[in-house]
C-alpha positions in Angstrom: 0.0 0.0 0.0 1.1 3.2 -0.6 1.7 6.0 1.9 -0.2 9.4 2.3 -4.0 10.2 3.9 -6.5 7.9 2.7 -9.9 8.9 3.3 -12.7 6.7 1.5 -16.2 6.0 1.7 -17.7 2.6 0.4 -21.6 1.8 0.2 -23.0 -1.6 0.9 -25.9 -3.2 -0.8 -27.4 -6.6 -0.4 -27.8 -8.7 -2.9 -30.9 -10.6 -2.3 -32.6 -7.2 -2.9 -33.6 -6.1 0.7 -33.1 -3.0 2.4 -29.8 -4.2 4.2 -27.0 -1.3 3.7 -23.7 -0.3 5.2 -21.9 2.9 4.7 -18.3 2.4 5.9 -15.7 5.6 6.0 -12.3 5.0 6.2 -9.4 7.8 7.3 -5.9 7.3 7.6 -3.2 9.4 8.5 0.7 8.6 9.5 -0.2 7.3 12.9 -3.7 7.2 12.9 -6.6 4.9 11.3 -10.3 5.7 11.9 -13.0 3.6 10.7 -17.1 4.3 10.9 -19.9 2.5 10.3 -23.7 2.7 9.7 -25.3 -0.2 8.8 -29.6 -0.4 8.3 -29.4 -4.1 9.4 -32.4 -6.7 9.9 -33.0 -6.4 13.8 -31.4 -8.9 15.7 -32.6 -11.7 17.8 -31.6 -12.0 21.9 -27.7 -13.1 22.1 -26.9 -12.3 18.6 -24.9 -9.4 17.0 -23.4 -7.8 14.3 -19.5 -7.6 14.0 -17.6 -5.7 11.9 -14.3 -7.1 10.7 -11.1 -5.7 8.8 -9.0 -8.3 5.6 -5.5 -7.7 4.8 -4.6 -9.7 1.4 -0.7 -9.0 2.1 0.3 -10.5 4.6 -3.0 -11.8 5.3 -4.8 -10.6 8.6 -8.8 -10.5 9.8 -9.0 -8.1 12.2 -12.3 -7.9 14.3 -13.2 -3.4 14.4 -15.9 -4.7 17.1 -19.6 -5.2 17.5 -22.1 -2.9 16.4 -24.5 -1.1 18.8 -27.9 0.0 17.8 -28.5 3.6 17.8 -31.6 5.8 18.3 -32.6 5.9 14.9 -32.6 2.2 15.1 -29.6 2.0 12.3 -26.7 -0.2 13.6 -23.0 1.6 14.3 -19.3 1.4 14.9 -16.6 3.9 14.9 -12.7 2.3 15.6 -9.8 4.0 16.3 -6.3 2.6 16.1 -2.8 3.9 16.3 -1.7 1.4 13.8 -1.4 2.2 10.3 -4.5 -0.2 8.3 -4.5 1.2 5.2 -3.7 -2.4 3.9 -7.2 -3.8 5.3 -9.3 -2.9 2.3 -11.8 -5.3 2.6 -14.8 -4.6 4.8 -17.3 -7.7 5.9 -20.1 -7.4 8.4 -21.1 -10.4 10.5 -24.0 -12.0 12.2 -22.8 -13.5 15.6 -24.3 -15.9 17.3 -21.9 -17.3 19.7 -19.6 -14.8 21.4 -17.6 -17.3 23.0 -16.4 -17.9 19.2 -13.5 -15.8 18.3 -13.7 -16.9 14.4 -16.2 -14.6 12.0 -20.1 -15.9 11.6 -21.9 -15.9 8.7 -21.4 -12.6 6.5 -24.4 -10.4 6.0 -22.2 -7.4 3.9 -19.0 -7.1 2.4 -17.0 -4.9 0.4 -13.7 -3.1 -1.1 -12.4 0.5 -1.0 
């Protein structure tokens, strides 16, 4: 990857036609990475929830950004903040977790490229 500020947006779509969207934001900086997310995700059932997770193709790496929490609006969201430089992690995937205790990603719901 190459160096200098990166700051990208990519919209999500799903492809079975519903209303399930993602809009992730990415800004990087020497020193500095900052992702967001807003997702309007199918409500979730009791001990489930949405994760949002990072791919490096070189080396390879998944990196979990964290769960999502539902906001007021009722729209799902994440923000991460990292000192470490992931401009590399290009690939954005949301997941639908239904065992926590499970460090592995669940079953994708959304997924992307900047």
């Amino acid at each position: 990857p190459t160096k200098g500020n990166v700051d990208q947006t990519l919209e999500l779509r799903a492809e079975d036609g519903s209303k399930t969207t993602a809009r992730f934001s990415r800004k990087i900086s020497e020193g500095h990475s900052s992702f967001a997310v807003v997702g309007e995700l199918p409500r979730l059932l009791k001990a489930t929830s949405y994760e949002v997770w990072g791919l490096q193709r070189e080396p390879y790496r998944i990196m979990s950004l964290g769960a999502m929490v539902e906001r007021t609006d009722g729209k799902y969201g994440l923000v991460f903040e990292s000192a470490e430089d992931m401009r590399g992690y290009e690939e954005m995937f949301i997941t639908l977790e239904k065992d926590k205790d499970d460090p592995a990603p669940g079953e994708k719901v959304l997924e992307g490229k900047f």
